[in-house]
MARPAKE-572835 format. One line per field, with one value per residue (C-alpha): residue number from 1; residue in one letter; z, x, y. Coordinates in Angstrom, 1 decimal. Layout:
BEGIN
k	c(NUM/...) .
r	c(a/...) .
up	c(Z/...) .
east	c(X/...) .
north	c(Y/...) .
END
This chain:
BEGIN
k	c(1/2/3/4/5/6/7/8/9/10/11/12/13/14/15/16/17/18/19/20/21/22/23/24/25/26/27/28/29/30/31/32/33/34/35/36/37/38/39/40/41/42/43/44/45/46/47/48/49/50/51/52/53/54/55/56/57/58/59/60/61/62/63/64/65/66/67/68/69/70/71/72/73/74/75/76/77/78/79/80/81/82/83/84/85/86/87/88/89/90/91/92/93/94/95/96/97/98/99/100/101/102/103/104/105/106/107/108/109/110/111/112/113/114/115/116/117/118/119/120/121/122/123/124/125/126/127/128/129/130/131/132/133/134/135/136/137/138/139/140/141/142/143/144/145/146/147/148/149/150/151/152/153/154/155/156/157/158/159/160/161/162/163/164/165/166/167/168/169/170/171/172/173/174/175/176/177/178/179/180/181/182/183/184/185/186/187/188/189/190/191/192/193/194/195/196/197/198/199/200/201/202/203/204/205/206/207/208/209/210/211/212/213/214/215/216/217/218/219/220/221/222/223/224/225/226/227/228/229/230/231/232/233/234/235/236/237/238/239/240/241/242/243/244/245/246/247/248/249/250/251/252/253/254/255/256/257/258/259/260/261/262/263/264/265/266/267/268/269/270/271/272/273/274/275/276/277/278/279/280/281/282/283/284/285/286/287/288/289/290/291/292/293/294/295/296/297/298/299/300/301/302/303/304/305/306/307/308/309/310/311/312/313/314/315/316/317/318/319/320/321/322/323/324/325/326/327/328/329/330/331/332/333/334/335/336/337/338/339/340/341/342/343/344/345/346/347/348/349/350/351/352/353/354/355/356/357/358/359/360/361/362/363/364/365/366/367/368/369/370/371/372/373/374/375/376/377/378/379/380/381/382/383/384/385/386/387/388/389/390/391/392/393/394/395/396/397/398/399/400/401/402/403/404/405/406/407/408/409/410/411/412/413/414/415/416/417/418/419/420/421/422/423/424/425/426/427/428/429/430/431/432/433/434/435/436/437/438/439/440/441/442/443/444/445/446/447/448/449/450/451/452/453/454/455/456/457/458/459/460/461/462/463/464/465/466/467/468/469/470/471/472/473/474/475/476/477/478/479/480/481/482/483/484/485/486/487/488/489/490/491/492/493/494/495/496/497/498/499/500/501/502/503/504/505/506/507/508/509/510/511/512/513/514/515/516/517/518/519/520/521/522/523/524/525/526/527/528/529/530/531/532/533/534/535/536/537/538/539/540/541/542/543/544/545/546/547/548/549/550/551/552/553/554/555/556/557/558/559/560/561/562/563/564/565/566/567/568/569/570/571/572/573/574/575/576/577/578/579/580/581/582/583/584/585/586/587) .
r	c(x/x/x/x/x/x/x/x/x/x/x/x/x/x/x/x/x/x/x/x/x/x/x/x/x/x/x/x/x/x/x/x/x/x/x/x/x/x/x/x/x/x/x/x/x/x/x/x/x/x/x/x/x/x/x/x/x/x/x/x/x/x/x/x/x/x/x/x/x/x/x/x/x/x/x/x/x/x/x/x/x/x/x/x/x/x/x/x/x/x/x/x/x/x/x/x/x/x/x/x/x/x/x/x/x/x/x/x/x/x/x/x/x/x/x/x/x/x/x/x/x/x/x/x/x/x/x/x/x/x/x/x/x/x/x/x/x/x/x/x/x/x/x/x/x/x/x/x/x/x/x/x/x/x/x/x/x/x/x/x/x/x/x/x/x/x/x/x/x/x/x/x/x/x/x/x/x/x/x/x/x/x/x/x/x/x/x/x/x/x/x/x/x/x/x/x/x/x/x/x/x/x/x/x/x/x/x/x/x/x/x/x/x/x/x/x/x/x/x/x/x/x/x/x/x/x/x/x/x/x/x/x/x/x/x/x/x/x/x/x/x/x/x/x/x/x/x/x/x/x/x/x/x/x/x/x/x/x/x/x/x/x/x/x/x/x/x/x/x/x/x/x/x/x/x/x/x/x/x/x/x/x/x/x/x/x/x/x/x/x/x/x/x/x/x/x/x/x/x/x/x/x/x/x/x/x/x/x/x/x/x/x/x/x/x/x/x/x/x/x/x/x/x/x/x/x/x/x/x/x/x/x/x/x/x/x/x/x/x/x/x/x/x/x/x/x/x/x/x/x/x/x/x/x/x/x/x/x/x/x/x/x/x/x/x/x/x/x/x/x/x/x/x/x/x/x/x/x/x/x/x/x/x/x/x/x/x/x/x/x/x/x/x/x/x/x/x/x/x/x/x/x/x/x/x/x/x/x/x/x/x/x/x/x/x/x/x/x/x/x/x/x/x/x/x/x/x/x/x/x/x/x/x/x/x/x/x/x/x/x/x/x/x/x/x/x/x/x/x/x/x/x/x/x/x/x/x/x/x/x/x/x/x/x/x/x/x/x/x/x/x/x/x/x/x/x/x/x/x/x/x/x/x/x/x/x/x/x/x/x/x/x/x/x/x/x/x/x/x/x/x/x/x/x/x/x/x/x/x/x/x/x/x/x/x/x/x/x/x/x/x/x/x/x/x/x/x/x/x/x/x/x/x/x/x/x/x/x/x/x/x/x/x/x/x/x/x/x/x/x/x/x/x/x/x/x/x/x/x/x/x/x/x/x/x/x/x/x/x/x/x/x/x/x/x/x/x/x/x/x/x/x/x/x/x/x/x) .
up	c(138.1/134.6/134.8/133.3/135.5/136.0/138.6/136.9/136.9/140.6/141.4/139.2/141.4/144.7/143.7/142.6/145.9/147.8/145.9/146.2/149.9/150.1/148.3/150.7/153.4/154.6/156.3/154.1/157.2/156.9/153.2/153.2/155.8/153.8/150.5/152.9/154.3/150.4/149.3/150.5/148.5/145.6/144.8/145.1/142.4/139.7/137.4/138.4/136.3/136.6/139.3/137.5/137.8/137.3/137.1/134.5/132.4/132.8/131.5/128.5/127.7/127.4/126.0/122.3/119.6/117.5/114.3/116.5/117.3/113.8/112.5/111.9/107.9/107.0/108.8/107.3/103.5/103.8/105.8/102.5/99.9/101.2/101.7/97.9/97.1/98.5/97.6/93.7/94.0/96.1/94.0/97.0/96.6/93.4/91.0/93.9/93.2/89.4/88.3/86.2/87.2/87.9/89.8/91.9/92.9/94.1/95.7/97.5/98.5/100.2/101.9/103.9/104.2/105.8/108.0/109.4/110.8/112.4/113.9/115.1/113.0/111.4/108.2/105.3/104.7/105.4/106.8/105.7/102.3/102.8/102.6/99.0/97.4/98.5/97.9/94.4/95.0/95.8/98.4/101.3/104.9/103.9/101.2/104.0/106.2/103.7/104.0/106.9/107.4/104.2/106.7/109.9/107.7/106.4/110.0/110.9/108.1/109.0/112.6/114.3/118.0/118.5/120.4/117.4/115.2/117.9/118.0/114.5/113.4/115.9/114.8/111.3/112.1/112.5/108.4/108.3/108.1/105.8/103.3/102.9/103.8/100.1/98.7/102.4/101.4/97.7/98.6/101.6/99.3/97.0/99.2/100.6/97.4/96.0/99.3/98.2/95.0/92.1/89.9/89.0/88.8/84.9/84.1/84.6/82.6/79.5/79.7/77.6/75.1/77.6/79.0/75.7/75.0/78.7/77.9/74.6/75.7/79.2/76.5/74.4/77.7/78.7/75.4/75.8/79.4/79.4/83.0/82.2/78.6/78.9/80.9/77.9/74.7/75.1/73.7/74.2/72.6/75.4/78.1/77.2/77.1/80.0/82.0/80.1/81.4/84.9/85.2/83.9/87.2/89.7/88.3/88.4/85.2/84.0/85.1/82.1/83.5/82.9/83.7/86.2/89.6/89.2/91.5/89.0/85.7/87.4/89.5/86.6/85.4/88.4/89.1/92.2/94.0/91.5/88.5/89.9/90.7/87.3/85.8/88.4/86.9/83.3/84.1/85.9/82.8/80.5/82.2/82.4/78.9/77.7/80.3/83.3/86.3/89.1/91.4/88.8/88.3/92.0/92.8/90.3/91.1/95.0/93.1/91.4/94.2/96.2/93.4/94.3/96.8/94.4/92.0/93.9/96.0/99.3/100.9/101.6/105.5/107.5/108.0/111.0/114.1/115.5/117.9/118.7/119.7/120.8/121.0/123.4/122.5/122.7/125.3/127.7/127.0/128.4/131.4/130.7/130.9/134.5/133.0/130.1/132.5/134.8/131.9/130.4/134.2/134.8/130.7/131.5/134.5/132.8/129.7/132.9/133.9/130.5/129.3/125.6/125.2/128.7/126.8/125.0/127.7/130.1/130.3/132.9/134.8/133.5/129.6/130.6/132.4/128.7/127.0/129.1/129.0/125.2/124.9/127.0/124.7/121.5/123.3/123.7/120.9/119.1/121.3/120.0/122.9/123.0/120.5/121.4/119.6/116.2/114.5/111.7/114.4/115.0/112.4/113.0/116.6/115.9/112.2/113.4/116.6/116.3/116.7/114.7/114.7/117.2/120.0/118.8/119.0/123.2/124.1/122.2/124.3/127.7/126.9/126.5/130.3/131.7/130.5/131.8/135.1/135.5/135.1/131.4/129.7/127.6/124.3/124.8/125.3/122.4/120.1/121.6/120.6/117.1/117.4/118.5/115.5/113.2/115.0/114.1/110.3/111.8/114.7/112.8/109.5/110.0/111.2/108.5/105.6/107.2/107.5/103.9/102.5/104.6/103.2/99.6/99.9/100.9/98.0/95.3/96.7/98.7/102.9/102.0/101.2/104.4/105.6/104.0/104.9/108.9/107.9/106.6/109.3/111.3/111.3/112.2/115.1/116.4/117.0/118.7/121.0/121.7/122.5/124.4/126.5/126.8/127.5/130.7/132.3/131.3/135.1/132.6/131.3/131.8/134.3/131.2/130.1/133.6/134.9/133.9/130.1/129.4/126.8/124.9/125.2/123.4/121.0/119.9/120.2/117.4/115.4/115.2/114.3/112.2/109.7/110.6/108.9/105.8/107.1/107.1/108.3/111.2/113.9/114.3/117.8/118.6/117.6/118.6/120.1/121.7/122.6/124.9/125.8/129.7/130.0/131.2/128.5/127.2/124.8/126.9/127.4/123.8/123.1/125.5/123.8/119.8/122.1/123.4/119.3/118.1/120.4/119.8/115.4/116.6/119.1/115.9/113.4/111.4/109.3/110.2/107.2/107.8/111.9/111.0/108.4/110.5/113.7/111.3/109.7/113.4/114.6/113.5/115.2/118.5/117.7/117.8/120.5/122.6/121.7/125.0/126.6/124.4/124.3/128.4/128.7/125.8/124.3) .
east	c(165.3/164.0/161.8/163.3/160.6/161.1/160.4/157.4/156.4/156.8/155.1/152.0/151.9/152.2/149.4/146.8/148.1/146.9/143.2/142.7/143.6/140.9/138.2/138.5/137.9/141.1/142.2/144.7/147.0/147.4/147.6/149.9/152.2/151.8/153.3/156.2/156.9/157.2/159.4/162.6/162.1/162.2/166.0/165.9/162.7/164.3/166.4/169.8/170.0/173.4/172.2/171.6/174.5/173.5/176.7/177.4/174.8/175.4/179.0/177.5/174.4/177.4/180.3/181.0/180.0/182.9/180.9/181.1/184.9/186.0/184.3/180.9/179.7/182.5/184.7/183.8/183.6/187.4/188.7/186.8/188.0/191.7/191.0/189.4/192.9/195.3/193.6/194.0/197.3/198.1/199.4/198.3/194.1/194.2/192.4/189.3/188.9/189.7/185.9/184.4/183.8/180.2/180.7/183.4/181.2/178.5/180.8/182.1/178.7/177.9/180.9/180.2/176.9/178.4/180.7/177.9/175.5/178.8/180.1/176.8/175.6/171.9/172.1/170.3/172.9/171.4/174.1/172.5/173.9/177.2/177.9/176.1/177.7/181.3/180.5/181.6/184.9/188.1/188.5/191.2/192.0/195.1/193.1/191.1/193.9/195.9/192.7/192.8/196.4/195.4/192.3/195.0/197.3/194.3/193.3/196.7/196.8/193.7/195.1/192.9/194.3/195.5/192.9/190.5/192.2/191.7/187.9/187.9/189.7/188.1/184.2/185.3/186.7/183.3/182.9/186.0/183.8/181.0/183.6/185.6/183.6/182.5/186.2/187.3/184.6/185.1/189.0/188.3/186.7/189.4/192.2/190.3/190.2/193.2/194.9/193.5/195.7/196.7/197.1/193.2/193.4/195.4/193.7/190.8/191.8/192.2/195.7/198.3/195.9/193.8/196.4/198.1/194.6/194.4/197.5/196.4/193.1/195.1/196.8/194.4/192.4/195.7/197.0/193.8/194.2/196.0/196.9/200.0/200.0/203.2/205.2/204.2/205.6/208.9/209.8/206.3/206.9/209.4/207.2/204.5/206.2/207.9/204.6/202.4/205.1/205.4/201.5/201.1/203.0/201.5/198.1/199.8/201.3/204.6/207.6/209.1/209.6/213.7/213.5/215.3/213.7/211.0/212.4/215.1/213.1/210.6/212.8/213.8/209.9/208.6/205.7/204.1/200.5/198.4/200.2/199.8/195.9/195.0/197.1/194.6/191.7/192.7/193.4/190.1/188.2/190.1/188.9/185.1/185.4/186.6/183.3/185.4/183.6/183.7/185.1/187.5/188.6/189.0/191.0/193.4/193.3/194.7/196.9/199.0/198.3/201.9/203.8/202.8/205.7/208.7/207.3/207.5/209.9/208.0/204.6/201.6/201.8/199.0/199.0/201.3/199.3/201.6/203.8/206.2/205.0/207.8/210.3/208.0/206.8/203.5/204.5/206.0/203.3/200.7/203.0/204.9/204.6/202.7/199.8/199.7/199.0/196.9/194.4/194.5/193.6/190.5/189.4/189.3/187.0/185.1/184.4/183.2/180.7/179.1/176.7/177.4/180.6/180.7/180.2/183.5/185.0/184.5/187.0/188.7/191.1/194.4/193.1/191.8/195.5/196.8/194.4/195.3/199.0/198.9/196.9/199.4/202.4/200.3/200.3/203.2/204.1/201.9/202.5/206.2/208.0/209.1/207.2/206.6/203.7/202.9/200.4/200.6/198.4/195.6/193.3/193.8/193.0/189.8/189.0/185.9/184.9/181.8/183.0/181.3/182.0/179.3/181.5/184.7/183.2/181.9/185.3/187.4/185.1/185.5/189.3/189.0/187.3/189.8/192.8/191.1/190.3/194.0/194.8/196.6/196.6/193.6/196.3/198.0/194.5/193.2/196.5/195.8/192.5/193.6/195.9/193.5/191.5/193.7/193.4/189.4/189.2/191.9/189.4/186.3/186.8/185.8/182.5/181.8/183.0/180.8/177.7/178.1/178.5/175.4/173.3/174.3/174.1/169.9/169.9/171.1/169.3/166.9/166.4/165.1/168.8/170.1/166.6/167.2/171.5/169.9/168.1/164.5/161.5/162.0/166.2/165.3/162.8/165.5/168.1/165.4/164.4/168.3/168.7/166.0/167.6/170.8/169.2/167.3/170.7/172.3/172.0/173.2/169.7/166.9/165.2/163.8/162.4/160.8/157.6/153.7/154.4/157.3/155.3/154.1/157.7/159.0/155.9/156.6/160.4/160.4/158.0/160.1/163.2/162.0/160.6/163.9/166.0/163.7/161.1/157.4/156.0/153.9/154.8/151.8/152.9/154.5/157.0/160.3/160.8/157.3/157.8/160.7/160.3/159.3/162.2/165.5/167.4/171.0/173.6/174.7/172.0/171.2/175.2/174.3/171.4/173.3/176.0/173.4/171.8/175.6/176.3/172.5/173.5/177.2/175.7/173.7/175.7/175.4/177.9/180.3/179.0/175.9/176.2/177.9/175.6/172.6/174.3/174.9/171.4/170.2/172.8/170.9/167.6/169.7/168.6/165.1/165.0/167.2/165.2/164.0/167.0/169.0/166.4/166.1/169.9/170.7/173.0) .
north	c(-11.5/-12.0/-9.3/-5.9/-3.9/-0.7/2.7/3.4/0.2/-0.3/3.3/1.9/-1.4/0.5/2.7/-0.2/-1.8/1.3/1.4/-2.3/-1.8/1.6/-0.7/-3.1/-0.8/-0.1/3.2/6.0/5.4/1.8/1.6/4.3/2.5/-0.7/1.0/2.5/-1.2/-2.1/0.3/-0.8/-4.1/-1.2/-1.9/-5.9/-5.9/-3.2/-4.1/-2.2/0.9/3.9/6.3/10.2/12.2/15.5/17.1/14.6/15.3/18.9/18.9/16.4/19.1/21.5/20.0/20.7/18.1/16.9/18.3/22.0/21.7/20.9/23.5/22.9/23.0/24.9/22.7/19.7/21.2/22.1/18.8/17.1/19.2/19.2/15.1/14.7/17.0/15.0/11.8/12.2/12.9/10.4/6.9/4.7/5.7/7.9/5.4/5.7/9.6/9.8/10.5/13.5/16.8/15.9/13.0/14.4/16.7/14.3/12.1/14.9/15.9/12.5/12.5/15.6/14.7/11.7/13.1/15.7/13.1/10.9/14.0/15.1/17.8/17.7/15.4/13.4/10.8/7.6/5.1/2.3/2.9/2.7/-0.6/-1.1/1.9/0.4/-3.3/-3.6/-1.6/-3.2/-1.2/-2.7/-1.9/-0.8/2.2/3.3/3.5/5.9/7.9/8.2/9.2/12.5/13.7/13.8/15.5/18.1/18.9/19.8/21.8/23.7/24.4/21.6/20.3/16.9/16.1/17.1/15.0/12.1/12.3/12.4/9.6/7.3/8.6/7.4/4.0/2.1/2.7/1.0/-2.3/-1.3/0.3/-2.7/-5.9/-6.1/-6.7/-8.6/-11.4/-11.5/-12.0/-14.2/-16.9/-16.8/-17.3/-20.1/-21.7/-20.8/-22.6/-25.5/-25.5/-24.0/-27.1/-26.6/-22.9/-22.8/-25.3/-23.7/-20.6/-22.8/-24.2/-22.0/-21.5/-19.5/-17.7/-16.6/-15.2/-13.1/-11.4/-10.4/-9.1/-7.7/-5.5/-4.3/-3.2/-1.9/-0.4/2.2/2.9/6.0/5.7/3.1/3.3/4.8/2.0/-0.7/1.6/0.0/-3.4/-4.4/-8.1/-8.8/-7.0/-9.1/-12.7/-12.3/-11.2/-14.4/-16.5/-15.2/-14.9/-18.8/-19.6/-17.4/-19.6/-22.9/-23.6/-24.2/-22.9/-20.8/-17.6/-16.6/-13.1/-10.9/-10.4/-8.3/-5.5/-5.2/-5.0/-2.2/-0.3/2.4/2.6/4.7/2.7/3.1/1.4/3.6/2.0/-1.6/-0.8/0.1/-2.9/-5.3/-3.1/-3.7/-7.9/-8.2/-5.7/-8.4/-11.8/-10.3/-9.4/-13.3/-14.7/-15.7/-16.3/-13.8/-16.2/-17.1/-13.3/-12.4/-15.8/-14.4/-11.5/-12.7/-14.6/-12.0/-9.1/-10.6/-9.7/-5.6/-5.7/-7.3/-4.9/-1.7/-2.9/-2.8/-4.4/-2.6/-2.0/-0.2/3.4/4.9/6.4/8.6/6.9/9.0/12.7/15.5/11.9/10.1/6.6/6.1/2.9/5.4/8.1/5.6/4.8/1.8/-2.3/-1.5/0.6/-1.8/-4.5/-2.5/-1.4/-4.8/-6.2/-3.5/-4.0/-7.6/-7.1/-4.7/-7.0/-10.1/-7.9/-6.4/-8.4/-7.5/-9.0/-11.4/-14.4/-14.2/-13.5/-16.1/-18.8/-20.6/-18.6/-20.4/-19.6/-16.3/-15.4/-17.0/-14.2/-11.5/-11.9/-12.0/-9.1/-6.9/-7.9/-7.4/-4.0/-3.4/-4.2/-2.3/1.3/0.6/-1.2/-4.7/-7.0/-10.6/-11.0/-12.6/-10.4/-12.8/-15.3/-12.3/-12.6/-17.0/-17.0/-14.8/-16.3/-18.8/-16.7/-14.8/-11.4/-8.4/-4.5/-4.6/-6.7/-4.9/-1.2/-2.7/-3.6/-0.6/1.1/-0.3/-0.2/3.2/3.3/1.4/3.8/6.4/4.9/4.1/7.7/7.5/10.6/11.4/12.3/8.5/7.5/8.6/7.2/4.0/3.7/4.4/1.4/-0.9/0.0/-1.2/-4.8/-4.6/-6.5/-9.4/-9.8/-9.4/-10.6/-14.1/-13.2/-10.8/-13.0/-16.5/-14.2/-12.7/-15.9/-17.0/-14.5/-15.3/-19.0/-18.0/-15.7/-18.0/-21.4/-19.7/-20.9/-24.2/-25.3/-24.6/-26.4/-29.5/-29.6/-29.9/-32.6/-31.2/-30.7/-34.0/-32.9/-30.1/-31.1/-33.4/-30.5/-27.9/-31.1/-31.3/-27.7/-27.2/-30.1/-28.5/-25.0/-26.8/-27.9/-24.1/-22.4/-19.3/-19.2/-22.0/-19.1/-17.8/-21.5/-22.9/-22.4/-22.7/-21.5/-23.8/-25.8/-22.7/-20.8/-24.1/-24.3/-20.7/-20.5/-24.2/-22.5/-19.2/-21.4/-23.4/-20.7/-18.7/-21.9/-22.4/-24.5/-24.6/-20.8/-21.9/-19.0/-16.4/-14.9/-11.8/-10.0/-10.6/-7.6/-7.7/-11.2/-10.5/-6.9/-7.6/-9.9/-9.2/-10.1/-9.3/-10.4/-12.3/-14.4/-14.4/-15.8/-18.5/-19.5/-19.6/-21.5/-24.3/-24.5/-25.2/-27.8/-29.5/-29.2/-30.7/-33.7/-34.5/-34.6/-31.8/-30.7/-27.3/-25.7/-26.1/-25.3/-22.6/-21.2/-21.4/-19.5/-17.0/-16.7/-16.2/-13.6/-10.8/-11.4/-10.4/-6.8/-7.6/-9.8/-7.3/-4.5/-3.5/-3.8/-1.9/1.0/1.0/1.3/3.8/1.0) .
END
């Protein structure tokens, strides 16, 4: 059963079964009957695979790539140009697309390079980049979702079908994460810190005398930005008391401010999200210019960000989907409460039997008919009928799970199957998928922002910090011992650590740890991926195995930090030890 042996593999047994048989002296009849005999044990030895369809694959060889039905090259050049259009005149992303001529041009360039390879045309982009060139921009959910409401309203505009507009919007939500992870874990860390107080935080700054000297150098930076120039010209003495004084208590410092509510001293200035970005731009440019720490500018910076909606006089909420179409509600569109439930049930049973995202899924029945029922009125909610659900409790109730895009794209996925199993209609299918989209940073944030901040720790203090936090190389020892206990009493997966190599699997497996952890380099076996590439392993198995290390680090003592830390460091060697199996089942 832990074998991941395969047609071929068989075939070549059955034939050095037939020569061995032939050098021995037997007859062709008898060998041949021997290999008949065998090969009904074919299906209990192979590793279950999805029988061919042909038809299938037919329809699949001839159906139209979404790169094809937008439009191909063309296609994609005018769905970015009308995009890059709307964008800079739009006052909710506009200070993202102000560059020069030249770099507008490049930009512009990458992006339909970009959207060519995702849509499946030929193209040089290399996704692996997208994450670094977005990293330093403080670029939010709620941005990318305004983008994505300009591109449905271009490809209306250029005639495309709904169901164009579908496919498209959901090929481009898996940048969602590499676009804005870099400002999500900058902004993560500072409401974390500023929740533990603001008393610290003015203090910090440099007490009045500090603040009296941000506002003057916020409006000198200001004073020569000729994006909101305009809105400081008038009675710029009072404009700039009453700010020092409001700002000083947003950071924790005395309560002077006498003002009017801010919705009634901005509501005659026309100022609008692209305004209030630029004035962030021009605080942070101000506190890097006077040598304030990063962490420093970006807890501000969280700090004063509530204020957008008293200023504009609304919040930032996440872009529409669309509902309502011809005055149906999405809800009835995708067949009421009953087909809510009914997809909910079959994604449920789906997600129990795939072994990339089974581990989070299995639970006792009472707490997995809590999870179900709460997913089916988030729904609901959601498709615009009744709402029960707190969304303000999503991103809490997912915050220390270890969820990536990876998990998320699996079960949007199998949602998606399950819909369509039911019989709802591929347009509501296709809006609902959108929806759940939007739930992907609350559910994956957490993960994203303890792995970033994993990854930095090891670059600024290097692995042996982490090492020495689980207690150094005898610490260390201790825990493997302790996991490799709990792993031989896990009936999920101690068939993969019994039998006549048990002392060399743990040998190797400590050694690969240790080094992993910032210990002493000792490993010299395989690869990974070579290691386990006959073995039938999956993600579930490998969430079993992080599951029995946390509980070994936790029995021990070890702090949550540093648990946490290390599950983290070792989530991304699933790819290499699940190599094999991902490449066998095209996953």
């Amino acid at each position: 059963s832990t074998m991941a042996i395969s047609d071929y593999e068989f075939d070549c047994f059955l034939e050095a079964l037939k020569q061995g048989m032939r050098t021995l002296g037997l007859d062709t009849q008898t060998a041949d009957e021997c290999v008949v005999m065998l090969e009904v044990l074919r299906p209990e030895v192979l590793c279950v695979r999805k029988t061919h369809n042909i038809k299938r694959a037919m329809q699949a060889i001839s159906a139209k790539t979404v790169y094809e039905r937008v439009g191909g090259q063309q296609g994609v050049t005018d769905l970015v140009e009308g995009m890059y259009t709307k964008a800079v005149q739009d006052p909710r992303v506009k200070s993202f697309f102000e560059k020069n001529k030249a770099r507008v041009t490049a930009h512009k360039k990458r992006i339909v390079l970009y959207m060519t390879g995702i849509f499946g045309g030929m193209s040089t982009y290399d996704n692996s980049d997208l994450r670094p060139a977005h990293y330093e921009s403080n670029i939010t959910d709620y941005h990318f979702d305004c983008l994505m409401e300009l591109i449905r309203e271009v490809l209306k505009e250029n005639g495309k079908e709904q169901a164009v507009i579908a496919d498209v919007l959901i090929r481009l939500q898996p940048a969602r994460a590499d676009v804005t992870t870099g400002f999500t874990v900058r902004m993560e860390v500072a409401r974390k810190n500023v929740e533990k107080g603001k008393d610290g935080m003015f203090q910090r700054l440099g007490g009045m005398a500090g603040l009296d000297a941000l506002i003057e150098a916020l409006y000198k930076v200001a004073w020569a930005d000729a994006r909101i120039k305009d809105l400081l010209m008038k009675d710029i003495a009072v404009i700039k008391a009453g700010q020092g004084a409001y700002i000083g208590e947003l950071l924790g410092g005395p309560k002077s401010y006498k003002g009017r509510e801010l919705v009634d001293v901005h509501k005659s200035l026309g100022i609008n999200d692209y305004h209030f970005d630029c004035f962030l731009a021009d605080l942070a440019r101000a506190m890097m210019g006077l040598g304030h720490p990063e962490a420093m500018i970006n807890e501000i910076l969280v700090s004063v960000e509530p204020s957008r909606a008293a200023i504009l006089g609304h919040s930032r909420g996440n872009g529409d989907v669309e509902l309502s179409r011809d005055g149906v509600l999405l809800i009835d569109r995708f067949g009421g409460d009953g087909n809510v439930e009914a997809v909910v049930e079959s994604m449920f049973d789906r997600c129990l039997e795939d072994s990339r995202v089974r581990f989070h899924f299995e639970r006792t029945k009472s707490k997995q008919r809590q999870i179900r029922r709460q997913f089916c009125n988030y729904l609901t909610g959601c498709f615009g009928g009744l709402n029960t659900y707190d969304l303000s409790g999503l991103r809490k109730a997912h915050y220390n799970v270890n969820i990536t895009d990876y998990h998320f794209d699996v079960m949007t996925r199998l949602f998606r199957d399950a819909a369509k199993y039911i019989g709802v209609d591929k347009g509501a299918r296709q809006d609902a998928m959108l929806v759940l989209s939007k739930a992907r940073p609350d559910i994956t944030t957490g993960c994203a922002v303890r792995l970033e901040l994993a990854f930095k720790k090891q670059a600024l203090h290097g692995a042996d910090e982490l090492f020495q936090r689980l207690g150094a190389f005898d610490g260390l020892m201790a825990v493997i011992d302790r996991m490799f206990e709990c792993v031989e009493r896990d009936k999920r997966i101690n068939a993969y650590f019994e039998g006549t190599k048990l002392i060399a699997i743990k040998k190797s497996t400590s050694e690969y740890i240790m080094s992993v952890l910032g210990g002493p380099n000792e490993y010299n076996g395989r690869t990974l991926a070579e290691a386990h590439s006959v073995l039938q392993v999956t993600d579930y198995h490998f969430d079993c195995f992080l599951q029995n290390l946390n509980r070994a680090m936790g029995d021990l003592g070890c702090s949550t930090d540093a648990v946490d830390d290390a599950t983290i460091v070792l989530e991304p060697l699933r790819f290499q030890v699940l190599q094999a199996h991902y490449e066998k089942n095209a996953l």
